[in-house]
C-alpha positions as MATLAB code, in Angstrom:
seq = 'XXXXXXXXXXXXXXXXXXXXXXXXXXXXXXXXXXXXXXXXXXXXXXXXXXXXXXXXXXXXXXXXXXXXXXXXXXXXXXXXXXXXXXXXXXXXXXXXXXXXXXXXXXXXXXXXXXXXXXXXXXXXXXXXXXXXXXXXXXXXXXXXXXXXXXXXXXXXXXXXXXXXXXXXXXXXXXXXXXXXXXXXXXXXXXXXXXXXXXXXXXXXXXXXXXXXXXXXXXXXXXXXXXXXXXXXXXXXXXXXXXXXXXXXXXXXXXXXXXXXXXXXXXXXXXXXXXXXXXXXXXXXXXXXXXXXXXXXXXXXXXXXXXXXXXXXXXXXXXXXXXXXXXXXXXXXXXXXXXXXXXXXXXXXXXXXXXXXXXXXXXXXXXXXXXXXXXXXXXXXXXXXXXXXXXXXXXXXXXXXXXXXXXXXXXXXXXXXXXXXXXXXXXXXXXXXXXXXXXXXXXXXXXXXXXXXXXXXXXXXXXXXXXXXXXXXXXXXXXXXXXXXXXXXXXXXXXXXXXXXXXXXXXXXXXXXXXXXXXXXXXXXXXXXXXXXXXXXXXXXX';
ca = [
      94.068   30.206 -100.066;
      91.350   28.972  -98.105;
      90.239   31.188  -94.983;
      88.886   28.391  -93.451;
      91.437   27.023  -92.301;
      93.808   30.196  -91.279;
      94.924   30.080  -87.881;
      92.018   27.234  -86.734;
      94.005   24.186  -86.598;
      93.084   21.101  -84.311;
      93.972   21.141  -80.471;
      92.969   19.461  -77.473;
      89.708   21.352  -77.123;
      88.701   21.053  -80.660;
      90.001   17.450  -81.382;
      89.793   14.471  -79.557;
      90.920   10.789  -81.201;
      87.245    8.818  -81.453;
      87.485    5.416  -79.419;
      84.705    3.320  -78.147;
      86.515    3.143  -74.399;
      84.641    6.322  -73.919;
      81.264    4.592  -73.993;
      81.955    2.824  -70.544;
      83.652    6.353  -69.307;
      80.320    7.959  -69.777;
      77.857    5.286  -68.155;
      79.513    4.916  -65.091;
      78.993    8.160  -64.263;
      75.119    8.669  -66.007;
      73.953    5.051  -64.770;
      76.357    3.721  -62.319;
      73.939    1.795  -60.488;
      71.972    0.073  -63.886;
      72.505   -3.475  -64.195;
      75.281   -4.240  -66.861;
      76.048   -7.699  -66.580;
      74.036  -10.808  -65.878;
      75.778  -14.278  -65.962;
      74.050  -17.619  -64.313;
      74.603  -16.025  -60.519;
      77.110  -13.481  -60.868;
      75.546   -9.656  -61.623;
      77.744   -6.286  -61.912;
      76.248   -2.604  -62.443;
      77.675   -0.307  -64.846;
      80.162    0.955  -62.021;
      81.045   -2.508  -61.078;
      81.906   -3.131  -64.480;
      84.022    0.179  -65.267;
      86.030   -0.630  -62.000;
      86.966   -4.050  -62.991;
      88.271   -2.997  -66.277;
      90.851   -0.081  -64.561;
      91.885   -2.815  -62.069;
      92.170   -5.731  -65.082;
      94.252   -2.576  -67.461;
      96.197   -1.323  -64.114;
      97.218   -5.577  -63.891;
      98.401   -5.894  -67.358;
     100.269   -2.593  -67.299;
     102.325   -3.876  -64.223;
     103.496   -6.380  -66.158;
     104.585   -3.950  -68.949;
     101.846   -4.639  -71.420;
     101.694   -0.752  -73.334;
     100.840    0.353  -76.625;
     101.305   -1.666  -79.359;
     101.194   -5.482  -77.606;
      99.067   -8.018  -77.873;
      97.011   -9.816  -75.273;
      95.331  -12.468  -76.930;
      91.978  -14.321  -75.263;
      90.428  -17.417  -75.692;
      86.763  -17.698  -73.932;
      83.438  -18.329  -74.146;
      80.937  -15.798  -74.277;
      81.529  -14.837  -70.134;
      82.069  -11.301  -68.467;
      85.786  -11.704  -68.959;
      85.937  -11.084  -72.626;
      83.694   -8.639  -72.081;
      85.430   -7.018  -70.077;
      88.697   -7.416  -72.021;
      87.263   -5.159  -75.182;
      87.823   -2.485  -72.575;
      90.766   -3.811  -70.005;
      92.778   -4.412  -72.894;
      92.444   -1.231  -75.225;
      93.253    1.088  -71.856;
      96.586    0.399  -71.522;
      97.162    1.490  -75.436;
      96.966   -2.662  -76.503;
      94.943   -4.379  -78.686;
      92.506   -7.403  -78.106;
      93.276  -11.072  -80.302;
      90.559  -12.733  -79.905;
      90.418  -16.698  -80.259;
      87.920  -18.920  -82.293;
      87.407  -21.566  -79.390;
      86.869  -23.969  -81.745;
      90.400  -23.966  -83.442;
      92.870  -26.683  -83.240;
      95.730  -26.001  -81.290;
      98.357  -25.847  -84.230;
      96.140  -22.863  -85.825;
      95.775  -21.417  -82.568;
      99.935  -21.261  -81.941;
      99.810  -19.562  -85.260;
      98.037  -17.136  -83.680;
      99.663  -16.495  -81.041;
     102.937  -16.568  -82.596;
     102.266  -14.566  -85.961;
      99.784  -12.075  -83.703;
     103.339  -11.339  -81.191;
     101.253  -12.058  -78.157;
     102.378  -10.998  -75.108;
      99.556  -12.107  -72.823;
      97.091  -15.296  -73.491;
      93.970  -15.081  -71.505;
      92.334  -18.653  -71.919;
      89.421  -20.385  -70.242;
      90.374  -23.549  -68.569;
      87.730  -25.489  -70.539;
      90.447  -25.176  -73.400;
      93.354  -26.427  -71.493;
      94.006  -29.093  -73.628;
      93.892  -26.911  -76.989;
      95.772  -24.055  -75.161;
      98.663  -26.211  -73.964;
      99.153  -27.880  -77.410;
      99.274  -24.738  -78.879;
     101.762  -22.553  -76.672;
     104.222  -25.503  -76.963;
     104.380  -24.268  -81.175;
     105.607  -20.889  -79.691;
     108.981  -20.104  -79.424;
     108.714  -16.775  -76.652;
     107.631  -16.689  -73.597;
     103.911  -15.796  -73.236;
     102.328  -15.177  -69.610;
      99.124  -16.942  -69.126;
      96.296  -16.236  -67.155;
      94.068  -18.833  -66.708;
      89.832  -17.638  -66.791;
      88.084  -20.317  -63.965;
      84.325  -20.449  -65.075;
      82.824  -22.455  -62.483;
      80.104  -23.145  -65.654;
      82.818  -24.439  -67.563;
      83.141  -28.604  -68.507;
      86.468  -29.306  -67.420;
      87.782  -33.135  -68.068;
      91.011  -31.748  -66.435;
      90.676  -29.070  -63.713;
      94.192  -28.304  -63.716;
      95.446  -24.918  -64.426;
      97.243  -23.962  -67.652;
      99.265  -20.967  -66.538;
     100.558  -19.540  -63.228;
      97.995  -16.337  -63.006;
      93.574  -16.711  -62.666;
      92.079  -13.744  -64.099;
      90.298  -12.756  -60.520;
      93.433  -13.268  -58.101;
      95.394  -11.145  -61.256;
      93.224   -9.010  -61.220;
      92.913   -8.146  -57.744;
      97.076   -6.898  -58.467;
      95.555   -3.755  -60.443;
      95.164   -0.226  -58.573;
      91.644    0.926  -58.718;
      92.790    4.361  -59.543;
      95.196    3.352  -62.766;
      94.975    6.387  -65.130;
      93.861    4.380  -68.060;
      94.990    5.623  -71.229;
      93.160    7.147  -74.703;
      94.587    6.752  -77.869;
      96.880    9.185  -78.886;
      95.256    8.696  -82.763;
      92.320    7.323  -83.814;
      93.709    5.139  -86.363;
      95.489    3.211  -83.671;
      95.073   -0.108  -83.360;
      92.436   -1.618  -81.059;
      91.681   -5.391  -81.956;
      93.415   -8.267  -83.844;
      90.888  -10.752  -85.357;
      91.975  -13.547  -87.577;
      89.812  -14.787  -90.575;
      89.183  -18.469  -90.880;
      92.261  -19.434  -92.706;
      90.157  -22.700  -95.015;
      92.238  -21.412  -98.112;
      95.936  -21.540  -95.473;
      96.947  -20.186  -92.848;
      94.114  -17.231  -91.386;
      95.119  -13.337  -92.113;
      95.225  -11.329  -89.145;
      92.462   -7.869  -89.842;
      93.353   -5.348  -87.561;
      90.767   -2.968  -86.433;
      91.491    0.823  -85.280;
      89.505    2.936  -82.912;
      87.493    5.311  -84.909;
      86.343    2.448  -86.734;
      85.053    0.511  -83.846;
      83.402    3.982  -82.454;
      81.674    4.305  -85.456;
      80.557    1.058  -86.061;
      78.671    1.110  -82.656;
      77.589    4.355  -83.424;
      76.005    2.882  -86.707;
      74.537   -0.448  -85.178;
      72.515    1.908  -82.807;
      70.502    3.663  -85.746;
      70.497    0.973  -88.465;
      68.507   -1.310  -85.845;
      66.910    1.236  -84.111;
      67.885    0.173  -81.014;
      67.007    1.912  -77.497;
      68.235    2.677  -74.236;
      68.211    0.259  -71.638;
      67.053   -2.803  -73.906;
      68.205   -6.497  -72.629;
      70.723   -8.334  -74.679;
      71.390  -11.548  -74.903;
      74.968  -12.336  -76.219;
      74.694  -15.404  -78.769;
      77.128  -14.123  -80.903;
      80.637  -15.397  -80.143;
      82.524  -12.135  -78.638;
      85.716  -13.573  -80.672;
      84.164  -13.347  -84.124;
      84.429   -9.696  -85.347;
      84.321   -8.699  -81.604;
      80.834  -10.154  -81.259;
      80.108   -7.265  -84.359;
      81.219   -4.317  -81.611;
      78.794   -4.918  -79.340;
      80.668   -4.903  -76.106;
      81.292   -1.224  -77.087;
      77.630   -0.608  -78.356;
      75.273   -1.619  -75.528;
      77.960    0.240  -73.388;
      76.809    2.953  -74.720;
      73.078    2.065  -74.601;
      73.548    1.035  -70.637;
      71.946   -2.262  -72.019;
      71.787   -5.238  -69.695;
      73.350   -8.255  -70.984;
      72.846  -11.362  -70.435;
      75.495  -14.144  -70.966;
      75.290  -17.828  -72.506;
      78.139  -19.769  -72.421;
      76.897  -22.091  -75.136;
      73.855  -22.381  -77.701;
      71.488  -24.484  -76.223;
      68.404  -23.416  -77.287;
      66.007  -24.502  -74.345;
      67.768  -22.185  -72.453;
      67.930  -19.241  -75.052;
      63.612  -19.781  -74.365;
      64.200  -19.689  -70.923;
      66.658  -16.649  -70.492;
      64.409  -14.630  -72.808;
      61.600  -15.051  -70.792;
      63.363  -14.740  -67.317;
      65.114  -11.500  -68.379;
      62.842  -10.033  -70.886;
      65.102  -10.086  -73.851;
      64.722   -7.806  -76.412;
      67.278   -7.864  -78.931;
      69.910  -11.112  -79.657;
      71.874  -11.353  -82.906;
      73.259  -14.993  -83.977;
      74.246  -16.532  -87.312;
      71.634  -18.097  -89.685;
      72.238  -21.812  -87.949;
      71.028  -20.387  -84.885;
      67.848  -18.768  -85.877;
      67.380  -22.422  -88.220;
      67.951  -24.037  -84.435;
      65.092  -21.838  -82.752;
      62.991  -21.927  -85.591;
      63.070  -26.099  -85.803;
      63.573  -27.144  -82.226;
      61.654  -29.556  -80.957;
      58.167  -28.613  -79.559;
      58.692  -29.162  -76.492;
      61.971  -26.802  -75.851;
      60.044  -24.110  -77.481;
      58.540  -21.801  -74.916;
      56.014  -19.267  -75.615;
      57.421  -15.835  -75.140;
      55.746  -12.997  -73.776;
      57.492  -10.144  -75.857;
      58.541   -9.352  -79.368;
      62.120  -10.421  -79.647;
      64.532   -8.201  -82.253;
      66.822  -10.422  -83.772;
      69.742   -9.800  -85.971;
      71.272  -12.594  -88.344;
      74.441  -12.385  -90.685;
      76.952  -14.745  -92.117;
      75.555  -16.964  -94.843;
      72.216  -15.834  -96.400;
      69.261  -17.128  -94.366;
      66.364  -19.117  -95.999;
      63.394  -17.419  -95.961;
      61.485  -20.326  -94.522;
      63.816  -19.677  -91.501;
      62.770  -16.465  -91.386;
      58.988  -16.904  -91.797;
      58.976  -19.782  -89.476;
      61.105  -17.368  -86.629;
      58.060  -14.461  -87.195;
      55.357  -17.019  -86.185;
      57.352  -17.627  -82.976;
      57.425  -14.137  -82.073;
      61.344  -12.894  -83.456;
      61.520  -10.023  -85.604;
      64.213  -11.139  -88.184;
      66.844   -7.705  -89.598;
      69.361   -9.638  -91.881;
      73.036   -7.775  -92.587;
      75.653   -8.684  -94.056;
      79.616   -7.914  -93.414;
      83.094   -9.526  -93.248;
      85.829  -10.004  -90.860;
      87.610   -6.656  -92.628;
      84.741   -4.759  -92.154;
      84.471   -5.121  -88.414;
      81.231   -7.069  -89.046;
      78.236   -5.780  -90.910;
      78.208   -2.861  -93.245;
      74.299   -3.339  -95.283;
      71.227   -4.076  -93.751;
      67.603   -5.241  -94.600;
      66.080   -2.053  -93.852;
      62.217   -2.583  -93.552;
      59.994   -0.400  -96.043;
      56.439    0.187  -93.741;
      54.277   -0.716  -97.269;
      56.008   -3.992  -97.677;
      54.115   -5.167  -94.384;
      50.962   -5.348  -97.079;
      52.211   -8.194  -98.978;
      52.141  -11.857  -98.340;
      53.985  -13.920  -95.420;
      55.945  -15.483  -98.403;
      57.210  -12.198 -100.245;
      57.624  -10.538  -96.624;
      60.561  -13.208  -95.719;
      61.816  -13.097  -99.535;
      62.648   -9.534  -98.708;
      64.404   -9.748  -95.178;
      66.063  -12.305  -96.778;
      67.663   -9.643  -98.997;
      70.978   -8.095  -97.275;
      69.893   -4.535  -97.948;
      71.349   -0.679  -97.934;
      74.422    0.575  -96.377;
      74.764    1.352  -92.865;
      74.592    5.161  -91.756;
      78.531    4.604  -90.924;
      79.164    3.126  -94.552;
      80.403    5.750  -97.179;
      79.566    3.429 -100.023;
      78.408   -0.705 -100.922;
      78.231   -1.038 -104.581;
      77.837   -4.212 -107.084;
      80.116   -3.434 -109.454;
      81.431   -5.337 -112.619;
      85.137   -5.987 -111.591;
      86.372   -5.926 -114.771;
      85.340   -2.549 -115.295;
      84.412   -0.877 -112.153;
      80.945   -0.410 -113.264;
      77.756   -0.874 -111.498;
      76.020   -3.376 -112.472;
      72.124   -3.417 -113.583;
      69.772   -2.919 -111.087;
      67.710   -5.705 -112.435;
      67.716   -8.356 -109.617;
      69.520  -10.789 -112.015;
      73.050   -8.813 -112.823;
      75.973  -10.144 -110.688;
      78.638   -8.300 -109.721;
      80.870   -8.448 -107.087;
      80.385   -5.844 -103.587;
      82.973   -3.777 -102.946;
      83.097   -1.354  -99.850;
      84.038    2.052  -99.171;
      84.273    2.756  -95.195;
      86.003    4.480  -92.128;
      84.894    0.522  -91.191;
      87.142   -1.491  -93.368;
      90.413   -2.504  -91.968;
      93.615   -0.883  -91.379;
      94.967   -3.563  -93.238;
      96.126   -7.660  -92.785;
      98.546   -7.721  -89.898;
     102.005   -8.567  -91.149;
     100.916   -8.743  -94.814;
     101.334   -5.866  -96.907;
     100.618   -7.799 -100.502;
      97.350   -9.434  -99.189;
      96.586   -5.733  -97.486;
      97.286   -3.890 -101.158;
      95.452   -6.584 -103.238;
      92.304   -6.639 -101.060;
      91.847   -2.993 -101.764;
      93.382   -2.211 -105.356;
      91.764    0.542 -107.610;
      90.566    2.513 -104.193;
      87.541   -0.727 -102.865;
      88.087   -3.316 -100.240;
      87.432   -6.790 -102.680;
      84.462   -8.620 -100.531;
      84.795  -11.639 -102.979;
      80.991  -11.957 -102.577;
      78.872  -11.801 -105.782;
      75.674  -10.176 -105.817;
      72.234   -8.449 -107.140;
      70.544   -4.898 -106.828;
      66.970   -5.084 -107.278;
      65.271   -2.414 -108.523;
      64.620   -0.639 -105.104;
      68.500   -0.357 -104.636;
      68.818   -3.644 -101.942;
      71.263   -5.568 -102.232;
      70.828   -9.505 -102.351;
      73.813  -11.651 -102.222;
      74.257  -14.393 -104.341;
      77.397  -16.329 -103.545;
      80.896  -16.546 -102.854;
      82.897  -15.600 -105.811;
      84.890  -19.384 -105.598;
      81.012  -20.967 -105.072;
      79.335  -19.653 -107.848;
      78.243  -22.820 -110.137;
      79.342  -22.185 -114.239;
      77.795  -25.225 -115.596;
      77.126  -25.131 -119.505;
      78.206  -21.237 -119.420;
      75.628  -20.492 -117.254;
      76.267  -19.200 -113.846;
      74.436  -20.734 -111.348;
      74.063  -18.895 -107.710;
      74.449  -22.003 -105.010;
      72.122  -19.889 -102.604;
      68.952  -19.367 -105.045;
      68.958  -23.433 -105.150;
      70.066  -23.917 -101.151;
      66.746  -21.380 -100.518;
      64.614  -23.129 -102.524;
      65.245  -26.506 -101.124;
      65.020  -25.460  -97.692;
      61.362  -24.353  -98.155;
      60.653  -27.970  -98.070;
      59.097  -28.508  -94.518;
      61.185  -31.588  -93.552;
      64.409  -29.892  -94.640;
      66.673  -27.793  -91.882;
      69.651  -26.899  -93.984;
      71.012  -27.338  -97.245;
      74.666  -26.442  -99.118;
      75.180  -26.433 -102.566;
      78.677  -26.949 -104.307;
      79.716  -27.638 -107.873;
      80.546  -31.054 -108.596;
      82.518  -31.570 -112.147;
      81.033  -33.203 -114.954;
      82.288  -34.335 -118.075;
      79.438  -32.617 -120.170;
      78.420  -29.612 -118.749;
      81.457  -29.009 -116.978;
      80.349  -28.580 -113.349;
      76.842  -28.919 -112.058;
      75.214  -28.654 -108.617;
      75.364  -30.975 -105.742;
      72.903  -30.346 -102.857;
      74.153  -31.948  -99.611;
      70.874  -32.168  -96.897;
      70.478  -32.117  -92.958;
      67.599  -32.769  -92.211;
      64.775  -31.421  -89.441;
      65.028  -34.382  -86.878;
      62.604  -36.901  -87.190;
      61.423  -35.665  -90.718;
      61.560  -37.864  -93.840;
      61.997  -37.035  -97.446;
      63.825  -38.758 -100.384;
      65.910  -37.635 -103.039;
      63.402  -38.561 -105.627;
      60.289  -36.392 -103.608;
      62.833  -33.571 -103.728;
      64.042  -33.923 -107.369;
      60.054  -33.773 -108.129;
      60.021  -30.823 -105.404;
      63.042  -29.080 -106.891;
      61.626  -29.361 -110.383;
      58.604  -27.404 -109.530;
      60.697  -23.741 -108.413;
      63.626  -23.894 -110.338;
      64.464  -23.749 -114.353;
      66.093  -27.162 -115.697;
      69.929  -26.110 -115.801;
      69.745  -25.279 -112.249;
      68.722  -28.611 -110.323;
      70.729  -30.550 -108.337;
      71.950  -33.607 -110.509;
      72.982  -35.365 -106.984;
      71.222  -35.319 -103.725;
      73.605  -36.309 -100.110;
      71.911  -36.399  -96.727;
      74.298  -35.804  -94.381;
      75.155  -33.695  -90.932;
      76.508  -30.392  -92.413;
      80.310  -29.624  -91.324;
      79.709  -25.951  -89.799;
      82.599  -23.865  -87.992;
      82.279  -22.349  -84.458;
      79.824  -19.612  -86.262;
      77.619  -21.593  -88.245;
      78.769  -21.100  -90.988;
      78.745  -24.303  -93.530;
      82.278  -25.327  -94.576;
      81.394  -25.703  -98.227;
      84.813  -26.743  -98.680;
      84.843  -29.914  -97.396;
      81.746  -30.911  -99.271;
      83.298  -29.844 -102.287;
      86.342  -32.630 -101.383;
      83.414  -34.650 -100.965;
      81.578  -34.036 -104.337;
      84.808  -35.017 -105.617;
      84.704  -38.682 -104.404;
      80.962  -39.123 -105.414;
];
């Protein structure tokens, strides 16, 4: 029998269920009166902010929404989805939200598979939003978000309810409500669906605690920094930060879309200090034109995930002034989960080795029990030779509960005890991990396996290059071989045949492109490139 635990069980006192709510219970009563919230001319401290959220969560629990429900939102990045990742979550329900740039008939699959109960939808989307409720067969009360920044082609409303008059429905004094457990739900995010219709991952408090807990160490982030929110807030919950820099009484500033002029000019007006954004915005900074690029008068932290960033991108950021961390994570692990930790003695080496290594996606979070490479035919970890691929696999209190409504695709993506990233990958020798591809985009051309992003990074070092995809394009000898598709930096010039001879001179003989397409790279709302439809169009080449 163990002694330790004789007559000391868990209680009130002892216990209480982890949830990131509690970050914006604290601040409003340590820094009431810091500012939280910055958007174009509207501004709310840290007690404004706390107050809306009761009033929003008293408004939705007058109209029965409890523990369990849905309310589903569709915005850009404003204070209203914001202010939903805690509005929502206090009356016990959990936050959907919506990639803005879906089509309507994925996003009434949404809101139909997701049982929403509440749709909270910008008006800029009324055309999507309309289209989309008309797939679903219940009744779903909307309440319409009027952002006077918004580019409306039809004013009109959608629903019968705006967000500020619903609001204003909510008593200021609603007892707002904790999670009873932990491992309650708190947010509903749907993957991108390009293989059929998107999963729903469903997140659980603790998780989302810890994860902000985690983001605050891994980047060594401080009180009181300024944020400015380029990540969209419905991808993996903007990575948890509407929870973290709650808990950092951060100001944030808003941007309702990527225009990168006025990224320069927000960072300099508000002193930015930290921003995260996917690879195609840093390759946007990094290659706008000179004369949108303002000098900036303090070191910027920036953090990049999604597909692995060039290391020209990331050299070419440092000379403007942005310190570059790279991570890497998926939808089911609430966002990242490895980071490129910086080693002090690597600042010794050369600008081109420096961005080779933040280039690499790194070591495991401090909220990440375990990131391996294993071989998964065997479970073993692979070599750490910087050559070995194996495939990551993740061990966390930050992977999913599970695929909502899909108990086969739930069991499969963890079998034999690891959540299945599907991403193929290195370790070096000094334990980082570098990701090498997508499982279904890895390259097997003569029996050799060829890693799409080595040859994507290596053409993108050219310096009239601004992106590049690889896919695998069949051929009758070698069975499938790679085909680079280019997007060029605007106004630059190069040929296939200058970067055949360019090619030829960084990468062994097997691995060069045997076709070269310029071409405007598809990209989804994140950046990322849809390598699927340039594999449909490899096919017709």
């Amino acid at each position: 029998m163990n002694s330790f635990n004789l007559e000391m069980e868990k209680n009130k006192a002892n216990y209480v269920p982890l949830t990131p709510i509690s970050f914006l219970d604290r601040i409003k009563d340590v820094y009431p009166d810091y500012e939280a919230v910055v958007y174009k001319e509207r501004k709310y401290n840290w007690r404004q902010v706390y107050e809306r959220c009761v009033q929003f969560a008293s408004a939705l629990s007058k109209i029965g929404i409890s523990e369990g429900d849905t309310v589903s939102i569709m915005a850009a990045n404003t204070p209203e989805i914001f202010e939903a990742h805690y509005s929502i979550p206090m009356t016990g329900a959990v936050i959907n939200t919506i990639n803005t740039r879906l089509d309507a008939k994925t996003v009434g699959y949404i809101l139909d598979h997701s049982d929403a109960k509440v749709f909270i939808v910008d008006r800029q989307f009324r055309e999507v939003a309309i289209n989309a409720l008309d797939l679903v067969k219940r009744k779903i009360v909307i309440i319409d978000i009027d952002d006077k920044q918004a580019e409306l082609d039809n004013p009109k409303s959608i629903g019968d309810l705006e967000y500020e008059s619903f609001l204003e429905t909510g008593d200021k004094n609603f007892q707002w409500v904790k999670p009873k457990d932990e491992w309650q739900a708190i947010g509903l995010s749907y993957t991108s669906g390009t293989t059929g219709q998107p999963k729903g991952v469903v997140y659980h408090h603790r998780g989302s605690y810890l994860m902000s807990m985690g983001s605050v160490v891994a980047w060594n982030m401080p009180n009181k920094l300024t944020y400015l929110y380029t990540v969209p807030m419905f991808h993996c919950n903007g990575w948890g930060y509407p929870w973290t820099l709650a808990l950092l009484h951060a100001k944030i500033i808003f941007i309702r879309n990527i225009v990168v002029k006025e990224i320069f000019q927000l960072i300099n007006q508000h002193k930015v200090t930290h921003f995260g954004g996917a690879p195609i915005v840093l390759n946007m900074i990094a290659n706008a034109p000179e004369e949108e690029k303002i000098s900036i008068s303090n070191k910027v932290y920036a953090m990049t995930a999604g597909a692995p960033p060039p290391s020209s991108i990331l050299k070419n950021m440092q000379k403007l002034g942005f310190e570059v961390m790279h991570v890497y994570g998926l939808t089911e692990s609430y966002g990242h989960v490895v980071h490129c930790a910086w080693n002090e003695n690597w600042n010794r080496l050369d600008d081109e080795k420096q961005s080779e290594l933040r280039a690499y996606q790194g070591v495991k979070y401090p909220h990440t029990e375990e990131v391996e490479v294993l071989n998964p035919n065997n479970y073993l970890p692979v070599p750490k030779d910087g050559q070995s691929m194996g495939e990551i696999m993740i061990r966390s209190n930050t992977v999913m509960k599970g695929y909502y409504k899909n108990a086969e695709a739930t069991k499969d993506s963890m079998k034999n005890g690891w959540f299945h990233s599907g991403d193929l990958a290195v370790r070096h020798p000094n334990g980082y991990i570098q990701v090498k591809d997508r499982s279904k985009d890895i390259i097997i051309s003569g029996g050799e396996n060829i890693s799409s992003v080595e040859i994507e990074n290596t053409i993108t070092k050219h310096p009239a290059v601004s992106l590049a995809a690889v896919v695998a394009k069949a051929d009758e000898k070698w069975g499938e071989t790679p085909c680079a598709f280019i997007e060029l930096i605007e106004g630059q010039k190069v040929d296939e045949k200058e970067l055949n001879k360019f090619c030829r001179e960084h990468l062994a003989g097997f691995k060069m492109p045997k076709k070269f397409v310029f071409c405007t790279l598809p990209k989804t709302s994140t950046g990322k490139i849809q390598k699927y439809e340039l594999r449909e169009k490899a096919k017709k080449i």
